[in-house]
C-alpha positions as a Markdown table, in Angstrom:
| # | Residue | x | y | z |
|---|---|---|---|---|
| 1 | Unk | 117.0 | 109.9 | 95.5 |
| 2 | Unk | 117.6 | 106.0 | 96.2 |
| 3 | Unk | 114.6 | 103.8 | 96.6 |
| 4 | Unk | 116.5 | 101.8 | 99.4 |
| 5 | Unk | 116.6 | 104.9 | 101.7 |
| 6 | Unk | 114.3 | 104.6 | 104.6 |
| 7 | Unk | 114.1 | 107.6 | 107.0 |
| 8 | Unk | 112.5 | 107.2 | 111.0 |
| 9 | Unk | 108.9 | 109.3 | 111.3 |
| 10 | Unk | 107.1 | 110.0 | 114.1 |
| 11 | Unk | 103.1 | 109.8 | 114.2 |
| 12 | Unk | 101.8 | 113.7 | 115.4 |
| 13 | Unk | 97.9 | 112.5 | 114.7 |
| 14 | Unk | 95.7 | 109.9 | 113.8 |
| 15 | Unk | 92.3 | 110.7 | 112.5 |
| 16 | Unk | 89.2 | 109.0 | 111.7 |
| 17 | Unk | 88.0 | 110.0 | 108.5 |
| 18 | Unk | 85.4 | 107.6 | 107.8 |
| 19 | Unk | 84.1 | 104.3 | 108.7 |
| 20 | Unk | 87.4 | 101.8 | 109.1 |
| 21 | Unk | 89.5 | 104.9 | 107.6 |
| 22 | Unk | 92.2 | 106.5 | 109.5 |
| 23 | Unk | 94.4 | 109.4 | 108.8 |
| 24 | Unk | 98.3 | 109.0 | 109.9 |
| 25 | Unk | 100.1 | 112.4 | 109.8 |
| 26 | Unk | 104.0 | 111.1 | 109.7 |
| 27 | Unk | 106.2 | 114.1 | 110.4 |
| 28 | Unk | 110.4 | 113.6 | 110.5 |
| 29 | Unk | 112.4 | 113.4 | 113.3 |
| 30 | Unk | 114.6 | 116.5 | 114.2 |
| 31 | Unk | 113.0 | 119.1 | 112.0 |
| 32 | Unk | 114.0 | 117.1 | 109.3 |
| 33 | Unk | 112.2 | 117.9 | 105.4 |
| 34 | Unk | 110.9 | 115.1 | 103.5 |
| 35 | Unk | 111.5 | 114.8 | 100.0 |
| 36 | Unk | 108.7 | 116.3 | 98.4 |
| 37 | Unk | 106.5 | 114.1 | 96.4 |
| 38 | Unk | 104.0 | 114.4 | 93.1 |
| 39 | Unk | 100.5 | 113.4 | 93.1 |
| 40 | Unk | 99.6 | 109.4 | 93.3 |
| 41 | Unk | 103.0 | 108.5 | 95.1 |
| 42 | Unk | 102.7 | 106.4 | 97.7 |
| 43 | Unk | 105.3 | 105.2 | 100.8 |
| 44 | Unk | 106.5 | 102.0 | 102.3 |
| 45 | Unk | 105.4 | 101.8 | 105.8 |
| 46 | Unk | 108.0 | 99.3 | 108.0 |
| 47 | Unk | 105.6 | 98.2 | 110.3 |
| 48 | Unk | 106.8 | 97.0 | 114.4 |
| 49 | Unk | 105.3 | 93.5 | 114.2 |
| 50 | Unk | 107.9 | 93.3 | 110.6 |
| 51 | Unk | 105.4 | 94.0 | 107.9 |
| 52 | Unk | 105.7 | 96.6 | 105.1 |
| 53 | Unk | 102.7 | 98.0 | 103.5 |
| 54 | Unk | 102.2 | 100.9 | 100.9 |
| 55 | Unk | 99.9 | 103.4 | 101.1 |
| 56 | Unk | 99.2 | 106.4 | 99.1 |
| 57 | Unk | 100.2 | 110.0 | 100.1 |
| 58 | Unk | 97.7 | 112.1 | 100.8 |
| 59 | Unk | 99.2 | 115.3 | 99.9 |
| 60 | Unk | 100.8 | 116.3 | 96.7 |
| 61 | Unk | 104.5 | 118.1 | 97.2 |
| 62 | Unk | 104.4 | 118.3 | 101.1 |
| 63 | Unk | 107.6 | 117.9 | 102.6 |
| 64 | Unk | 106.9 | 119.1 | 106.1 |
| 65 | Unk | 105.1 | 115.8 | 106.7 |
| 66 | Unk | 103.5 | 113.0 | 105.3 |
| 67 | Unk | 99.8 | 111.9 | 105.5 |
| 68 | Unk | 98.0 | 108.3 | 104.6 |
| 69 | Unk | 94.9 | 107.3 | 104.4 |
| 70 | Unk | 93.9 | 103.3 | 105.7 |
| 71 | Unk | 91.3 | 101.4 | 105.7 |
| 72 | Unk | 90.7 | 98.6 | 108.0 |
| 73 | Unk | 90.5 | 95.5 | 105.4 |
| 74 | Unk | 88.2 | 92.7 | 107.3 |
| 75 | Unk | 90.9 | 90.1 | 105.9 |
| 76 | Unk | 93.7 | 92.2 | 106.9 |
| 77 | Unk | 97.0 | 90.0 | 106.7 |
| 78 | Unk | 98.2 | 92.3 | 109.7 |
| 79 | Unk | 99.2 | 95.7 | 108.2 |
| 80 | Unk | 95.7 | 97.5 | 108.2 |
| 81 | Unk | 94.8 | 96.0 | 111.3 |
| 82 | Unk | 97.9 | 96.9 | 113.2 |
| 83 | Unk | 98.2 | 100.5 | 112.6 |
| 84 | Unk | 94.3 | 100.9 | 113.1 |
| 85 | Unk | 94.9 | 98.6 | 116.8 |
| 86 | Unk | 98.5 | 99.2 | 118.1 |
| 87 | Unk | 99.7 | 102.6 | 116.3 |
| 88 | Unk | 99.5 | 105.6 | 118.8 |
| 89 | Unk | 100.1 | 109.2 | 118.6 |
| 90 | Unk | 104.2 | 109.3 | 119.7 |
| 91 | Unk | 104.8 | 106.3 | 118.1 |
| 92 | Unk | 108.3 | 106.2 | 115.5 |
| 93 | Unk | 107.7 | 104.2 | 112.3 |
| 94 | Unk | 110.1 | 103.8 | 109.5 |
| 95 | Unk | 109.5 | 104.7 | 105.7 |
| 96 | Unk | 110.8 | 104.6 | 102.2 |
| 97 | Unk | 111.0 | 107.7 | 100.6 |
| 98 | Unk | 108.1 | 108.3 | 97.9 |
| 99 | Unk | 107.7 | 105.8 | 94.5 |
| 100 | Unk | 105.3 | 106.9 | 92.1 |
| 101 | Unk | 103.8 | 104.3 | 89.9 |
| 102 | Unk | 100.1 | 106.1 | 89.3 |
| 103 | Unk | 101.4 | 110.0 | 88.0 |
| 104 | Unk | 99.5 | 112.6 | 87.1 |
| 105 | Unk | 99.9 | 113.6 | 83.6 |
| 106 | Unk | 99.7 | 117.5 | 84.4 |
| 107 | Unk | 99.4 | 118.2 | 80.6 |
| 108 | Unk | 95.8 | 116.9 | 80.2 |
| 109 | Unk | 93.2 | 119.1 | 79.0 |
| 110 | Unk | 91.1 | 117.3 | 81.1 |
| 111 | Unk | 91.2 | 114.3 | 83.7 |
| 112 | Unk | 88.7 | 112.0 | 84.3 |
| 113 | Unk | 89.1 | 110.2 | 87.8 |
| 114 | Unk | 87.6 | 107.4 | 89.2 |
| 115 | Unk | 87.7 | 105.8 | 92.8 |
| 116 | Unk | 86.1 | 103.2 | 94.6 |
| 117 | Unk | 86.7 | 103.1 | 98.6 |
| 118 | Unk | 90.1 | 103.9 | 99.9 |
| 119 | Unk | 91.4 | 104.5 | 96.1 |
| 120 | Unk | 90.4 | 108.0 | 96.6 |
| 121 | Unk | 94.0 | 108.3 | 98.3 |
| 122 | Unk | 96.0 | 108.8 | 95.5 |
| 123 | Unk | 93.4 | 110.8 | 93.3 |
| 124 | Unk | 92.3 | 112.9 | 96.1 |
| 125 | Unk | 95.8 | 113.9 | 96.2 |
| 126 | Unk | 96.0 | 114.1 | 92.4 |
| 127 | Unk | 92.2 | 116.4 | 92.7 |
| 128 | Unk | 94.5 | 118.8 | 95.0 |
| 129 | Unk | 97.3 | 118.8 | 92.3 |
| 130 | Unk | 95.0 | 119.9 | 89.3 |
| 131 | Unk | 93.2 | 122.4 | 91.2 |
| 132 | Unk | 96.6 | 123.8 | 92.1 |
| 133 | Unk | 97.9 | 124.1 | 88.0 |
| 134 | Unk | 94.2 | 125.3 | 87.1 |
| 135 | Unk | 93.7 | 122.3 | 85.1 |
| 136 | Unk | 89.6 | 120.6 | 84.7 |
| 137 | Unk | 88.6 | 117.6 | 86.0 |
| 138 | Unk | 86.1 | 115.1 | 86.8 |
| 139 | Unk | 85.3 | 112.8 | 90.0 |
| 140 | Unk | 83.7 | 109.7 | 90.2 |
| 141 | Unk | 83.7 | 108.4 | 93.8 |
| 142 | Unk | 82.4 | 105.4 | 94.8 |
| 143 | Unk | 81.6 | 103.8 | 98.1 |
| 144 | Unk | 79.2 | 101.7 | 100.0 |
| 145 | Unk | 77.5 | 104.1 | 102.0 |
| 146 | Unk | 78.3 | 108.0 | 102.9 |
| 147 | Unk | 79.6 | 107.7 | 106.1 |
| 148 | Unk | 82.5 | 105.5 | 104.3 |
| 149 | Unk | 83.6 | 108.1 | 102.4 |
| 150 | Unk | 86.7 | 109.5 | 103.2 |
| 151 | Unk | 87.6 | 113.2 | 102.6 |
| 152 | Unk | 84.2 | 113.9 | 101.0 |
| 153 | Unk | 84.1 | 117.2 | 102.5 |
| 154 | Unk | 87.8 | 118.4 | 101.6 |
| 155 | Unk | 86.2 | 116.8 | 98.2 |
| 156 | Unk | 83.5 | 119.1 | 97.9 |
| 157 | Unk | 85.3 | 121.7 | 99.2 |
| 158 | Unk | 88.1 | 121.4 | 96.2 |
| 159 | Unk | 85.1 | 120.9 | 93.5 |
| 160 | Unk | 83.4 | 124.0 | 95.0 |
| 161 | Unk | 86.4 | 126.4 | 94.7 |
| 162 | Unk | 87.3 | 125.6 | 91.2 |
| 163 | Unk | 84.9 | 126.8 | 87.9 |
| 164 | Unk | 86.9 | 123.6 | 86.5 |
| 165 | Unk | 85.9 | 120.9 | 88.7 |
| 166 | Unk | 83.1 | 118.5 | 89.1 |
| 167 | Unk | 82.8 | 115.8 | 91.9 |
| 168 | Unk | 80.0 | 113.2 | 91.7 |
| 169 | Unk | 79.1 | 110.8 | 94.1 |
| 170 | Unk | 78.0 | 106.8 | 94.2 |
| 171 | Unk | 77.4 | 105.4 | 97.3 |
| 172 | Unk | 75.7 | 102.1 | 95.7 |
| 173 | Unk | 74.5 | 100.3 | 98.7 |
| 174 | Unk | 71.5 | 103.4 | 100.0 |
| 175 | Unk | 68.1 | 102.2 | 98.1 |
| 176 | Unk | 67.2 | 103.2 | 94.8 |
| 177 | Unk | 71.1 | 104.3 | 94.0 |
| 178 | Unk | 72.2 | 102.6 | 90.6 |
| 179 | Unk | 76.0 | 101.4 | 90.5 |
| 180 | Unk | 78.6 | 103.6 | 88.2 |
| 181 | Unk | 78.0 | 102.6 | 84.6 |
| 182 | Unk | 81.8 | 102.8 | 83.8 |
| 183 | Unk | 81.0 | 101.7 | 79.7 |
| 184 | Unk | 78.3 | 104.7 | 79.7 |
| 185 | Unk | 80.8 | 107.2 | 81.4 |
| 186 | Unk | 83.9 | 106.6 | 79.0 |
| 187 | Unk | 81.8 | 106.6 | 76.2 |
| 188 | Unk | 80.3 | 110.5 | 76.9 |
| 189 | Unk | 84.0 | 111.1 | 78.4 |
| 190 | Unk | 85.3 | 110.4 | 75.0 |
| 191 | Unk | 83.0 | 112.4 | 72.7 |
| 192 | Unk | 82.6 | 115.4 | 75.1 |
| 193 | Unk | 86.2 | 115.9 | 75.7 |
| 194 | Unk | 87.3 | 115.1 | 71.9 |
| 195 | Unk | 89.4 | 112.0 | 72.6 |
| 196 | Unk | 91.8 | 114.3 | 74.9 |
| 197 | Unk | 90.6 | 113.7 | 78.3 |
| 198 | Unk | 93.1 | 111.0 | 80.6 |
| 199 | Unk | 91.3 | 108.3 | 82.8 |
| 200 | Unk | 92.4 | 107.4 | 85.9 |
| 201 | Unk | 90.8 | 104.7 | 88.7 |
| 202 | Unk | 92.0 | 103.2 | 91.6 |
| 203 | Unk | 89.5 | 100.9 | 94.2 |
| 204 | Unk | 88.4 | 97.3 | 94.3 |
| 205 | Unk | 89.3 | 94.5 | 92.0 |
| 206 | Unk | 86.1 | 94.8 | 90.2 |
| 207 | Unk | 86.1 | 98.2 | 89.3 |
| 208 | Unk | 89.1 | 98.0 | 87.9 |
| 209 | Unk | 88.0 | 95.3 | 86.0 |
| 210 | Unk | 85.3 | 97.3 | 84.7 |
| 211 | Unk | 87.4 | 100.1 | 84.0 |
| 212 | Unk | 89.3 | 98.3 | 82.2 |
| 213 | Unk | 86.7 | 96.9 | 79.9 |
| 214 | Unk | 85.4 | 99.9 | 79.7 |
| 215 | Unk | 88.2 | 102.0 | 78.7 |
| 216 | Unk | 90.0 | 98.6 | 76.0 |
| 217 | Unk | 89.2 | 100.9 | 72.8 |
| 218 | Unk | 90.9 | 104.4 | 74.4 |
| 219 | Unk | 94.9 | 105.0 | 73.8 |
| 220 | Unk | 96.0 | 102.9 | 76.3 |
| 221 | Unk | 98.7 | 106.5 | 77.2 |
| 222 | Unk | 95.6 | 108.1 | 78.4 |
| 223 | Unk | 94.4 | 104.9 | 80.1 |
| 224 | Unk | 96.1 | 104.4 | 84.1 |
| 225 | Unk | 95.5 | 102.5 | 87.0 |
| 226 | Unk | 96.8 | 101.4 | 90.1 |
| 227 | Unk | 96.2 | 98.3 | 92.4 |
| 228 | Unk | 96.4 | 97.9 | 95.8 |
| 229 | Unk | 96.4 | 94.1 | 95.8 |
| 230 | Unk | 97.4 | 91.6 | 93.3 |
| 231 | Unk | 95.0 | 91.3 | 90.3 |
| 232 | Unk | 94.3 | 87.8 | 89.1 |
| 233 | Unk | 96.9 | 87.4 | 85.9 |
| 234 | Unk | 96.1 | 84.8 | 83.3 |
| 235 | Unk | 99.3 | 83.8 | 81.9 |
| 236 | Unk | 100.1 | 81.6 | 78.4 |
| 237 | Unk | 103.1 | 80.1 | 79.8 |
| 238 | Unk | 103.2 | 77.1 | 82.2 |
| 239 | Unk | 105.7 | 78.0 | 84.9 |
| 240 | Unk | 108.6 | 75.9 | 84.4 |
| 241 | Unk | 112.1 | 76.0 | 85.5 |
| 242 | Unk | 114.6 | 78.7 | 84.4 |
| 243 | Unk | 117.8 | 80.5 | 84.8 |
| 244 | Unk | 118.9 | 83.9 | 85.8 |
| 245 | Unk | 122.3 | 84.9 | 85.3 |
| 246 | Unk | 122.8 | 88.2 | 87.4 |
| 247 | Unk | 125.3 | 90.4 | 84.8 |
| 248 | Unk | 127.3 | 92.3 | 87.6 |
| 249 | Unk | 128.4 | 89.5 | 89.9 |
| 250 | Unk | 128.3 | 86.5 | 87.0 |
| 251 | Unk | 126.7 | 84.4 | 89.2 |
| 252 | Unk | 123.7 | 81.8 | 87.8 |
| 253 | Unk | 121.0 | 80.7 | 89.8 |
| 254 | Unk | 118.0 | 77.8 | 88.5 |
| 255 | Unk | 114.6 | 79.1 | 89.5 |
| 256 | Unk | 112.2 | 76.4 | 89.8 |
| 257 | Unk | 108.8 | 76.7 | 88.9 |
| 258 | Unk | 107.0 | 77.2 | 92.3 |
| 259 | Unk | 109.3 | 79.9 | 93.5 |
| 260 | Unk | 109.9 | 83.3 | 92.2 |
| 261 | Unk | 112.9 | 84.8 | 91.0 |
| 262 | Unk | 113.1 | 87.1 | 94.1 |
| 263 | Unk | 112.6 | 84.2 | 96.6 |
| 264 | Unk | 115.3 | 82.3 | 95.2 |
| 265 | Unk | 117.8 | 85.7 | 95.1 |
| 266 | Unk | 117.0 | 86.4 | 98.3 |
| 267 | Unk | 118.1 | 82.5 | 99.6 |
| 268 | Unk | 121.2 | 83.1 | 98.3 |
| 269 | Unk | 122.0 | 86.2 | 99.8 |
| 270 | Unk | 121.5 | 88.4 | 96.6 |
| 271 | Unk | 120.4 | 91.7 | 97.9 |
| 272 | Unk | 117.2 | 92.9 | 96.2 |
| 273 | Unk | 114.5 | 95.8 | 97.1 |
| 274 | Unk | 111.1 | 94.6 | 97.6 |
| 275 | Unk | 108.1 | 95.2 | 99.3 |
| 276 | Unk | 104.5 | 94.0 | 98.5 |
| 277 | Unk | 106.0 | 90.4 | 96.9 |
| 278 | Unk | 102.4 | 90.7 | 95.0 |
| 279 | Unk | 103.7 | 92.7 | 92.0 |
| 280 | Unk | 101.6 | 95.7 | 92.9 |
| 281 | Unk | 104.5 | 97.8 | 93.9 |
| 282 | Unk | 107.6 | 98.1 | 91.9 |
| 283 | Unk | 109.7 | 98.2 | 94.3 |
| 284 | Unk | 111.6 | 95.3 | 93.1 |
| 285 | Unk | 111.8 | 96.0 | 89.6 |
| 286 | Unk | 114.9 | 95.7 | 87.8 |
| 287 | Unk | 116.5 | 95.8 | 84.5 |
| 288 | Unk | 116.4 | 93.0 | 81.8 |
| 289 | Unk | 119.6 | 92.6 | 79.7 |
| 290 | Unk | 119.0 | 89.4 | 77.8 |
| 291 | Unk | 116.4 | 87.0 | 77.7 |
| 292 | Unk | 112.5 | 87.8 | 77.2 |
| 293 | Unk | 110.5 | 87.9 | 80.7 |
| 294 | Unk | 106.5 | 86.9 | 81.0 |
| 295 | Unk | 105.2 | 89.9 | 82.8 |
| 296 | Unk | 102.7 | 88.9 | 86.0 |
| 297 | Unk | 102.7 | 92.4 | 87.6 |
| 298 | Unk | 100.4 | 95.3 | 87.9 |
| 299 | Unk | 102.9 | 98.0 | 87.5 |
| 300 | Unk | 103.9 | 98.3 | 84.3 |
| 301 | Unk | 101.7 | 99.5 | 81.0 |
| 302 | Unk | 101.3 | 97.7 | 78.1 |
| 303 | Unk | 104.1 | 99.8 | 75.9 |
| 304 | Unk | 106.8 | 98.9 | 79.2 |
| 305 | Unk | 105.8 | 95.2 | 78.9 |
| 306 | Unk | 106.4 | 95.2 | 75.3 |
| 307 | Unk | 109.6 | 97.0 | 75.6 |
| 308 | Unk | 111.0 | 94.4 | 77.7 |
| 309 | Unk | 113.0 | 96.4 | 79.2 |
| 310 | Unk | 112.3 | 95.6 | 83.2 |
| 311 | Unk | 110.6 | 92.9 | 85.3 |
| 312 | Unk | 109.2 | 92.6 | 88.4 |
| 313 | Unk | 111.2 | 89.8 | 90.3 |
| 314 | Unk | 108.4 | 89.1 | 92.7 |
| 315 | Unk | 105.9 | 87.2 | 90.2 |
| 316 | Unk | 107.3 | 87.6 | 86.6 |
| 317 | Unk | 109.0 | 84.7 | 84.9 |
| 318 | Unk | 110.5 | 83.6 | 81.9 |
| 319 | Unk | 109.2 | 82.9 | 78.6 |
| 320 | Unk | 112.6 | 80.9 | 77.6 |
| 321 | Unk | 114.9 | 78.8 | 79.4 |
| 322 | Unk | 117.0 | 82.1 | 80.9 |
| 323 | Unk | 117.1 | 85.3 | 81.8 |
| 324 | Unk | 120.0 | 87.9 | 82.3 |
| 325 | Unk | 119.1 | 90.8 | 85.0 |
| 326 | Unk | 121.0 | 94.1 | 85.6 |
| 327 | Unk | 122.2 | 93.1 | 89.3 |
């Protein structure tokens, strides 16, 4: 399947699912099948007005259509706000196929998830997956309030129907509710589950921070997360100027220190996949041949960063004076 193909969809039904949340069932033109896709894959959404967003899919292996979740972000920079405003029933949008950077590691004897606002997207479709294969779980959802939570009843209705599911609820703004005490809940995690059980969150900067902290002493394989904006990234390494050579055409290009690698590809008329330009994504990563890269992203894990292997060209930059890329 190549992550450049885009496919037209047209919008069957729009939903309101909670406060500022809308569901978009996207179903293919002509009869058309969608490639099927695993649990915590999410879509590029090519927006009229020229944006492109991702959002999760809602739905683990459909293929008849697709179905997001979105939340109207107060400081929308135009995606959010657009579908929620100008999107109608009728309408044809264009998507990617489906990218999976947040899967579900089926072989778990348990999982533990966590998700704060409209980060339940990609675990409630990852809830539906484990229920499917019979394997246990645990839910952690978090929101403001009760009325801004999103698929709580298709929630309960999943925990209810399985002897190996359990779905708890934080809405941490109603009086006398405590916030989720993320140190507390790894700790039992970990000594009632042996050391076995995966941990998974996806929400608000600040709960992944949390999470984070919170999960630093677990194997960091059992440890995943996914952002839906840019986290702030302390880097060691003042950005400075530096070259790429690009190994298939042998051309060279300086980067300068306030522009990325992909902004200065793209000026020349080097064609690269990308997306989100935050490093949240993945869409634009690509191979490292040579060279040692300074990782600024949110996609990959700590064993992929030390492997070297791939950057993301949207905020990653060099560590040394050049850099030899796979394009």
């Amino acid at each position: 399947m190549n992550e450049q193909e885009t496919r037209q969809v047209w919008v069957r039904a729009i939903r309101i699912e909670a406060e500022q949340i809308r569901s978009f069932e996207l179903c293919p033109l002509a009869g058309e099948r969608l490639p099927a896709a695993a649990a915590g894959a999410h879509i590029d959404v090519h927006l009229p007005n020229g944006l492109v967003r991702q959002y999760s899919l809602l739905h683990p292996g459909e293929s008849k259509a697709y179905m997001i979740g979105v939340n109207r972000d107060p400081v929308s920079r135009g995606g959010s706000s657009y579908l929620h405003e100008a999107v109608k029933p009728g309408d044809v949008l264009t998507i990617s196929v489906p990218r999976n950077n947040f899967p579900l590691h089926e072989e778990a004897a348990h999982s533990v998830l966590i998700a704060g606002g409209i980060g339940i997207t990609p675990i409630f479709s990852m809830v539906q997956r484990l229920n499917q294969i019979g394997r246990a779980w645990t839910l952690y959802y978090c929101t403001r309030t009760e009325e801004r939570a999103a698929f709580l009843d298709e929630l309960k209705t999943l925990a209810a129907t399985t002897e190996t599911g359990n779905l708890h609820t934080v809405f941490d703004q109603v009086p006398g509710n405590q916030m989720l005490n993320l140190a507390e809940l790894v700790q039992h995690s970990e000594a009632e589950h042996a050391g076995a059980a995966h941990f998974y969150c996806c929400g608000p900067g600040m709960l992944l921070q949390g999470f984070q902290q919170a999960t630093a002493t677990v194997a960091a394989e059992r440890v995943h997360v996914e952002y839906f904006s840019a986290p702030a990234v302390a880097s060691n390494v003042a950005a400075k100027t530096f070259s790429v050579t690009l190994a298939r055409s042998g051309q060279t290009f300086q980067i300068p220190a306030d522009q990325s690698i992909l902004e200065v590809l793209l000026s020349k008329g080097v064609s690269v996949l990308s997306s989100c330009r935050e490093g949240v994504c993945g869409s634009c990563e690509t191979a490292v041949l040579a060279g040692e890269p300074e990782h600024r992203d949110a996609v990959l894990s700590a064993a992929e960063r030390a492997d070297n292997r791939t950057m993301m060209l949207c905020v990653s930059r060099c560590k040394g004076t050049s850099l030899t890329l796979d394009l």
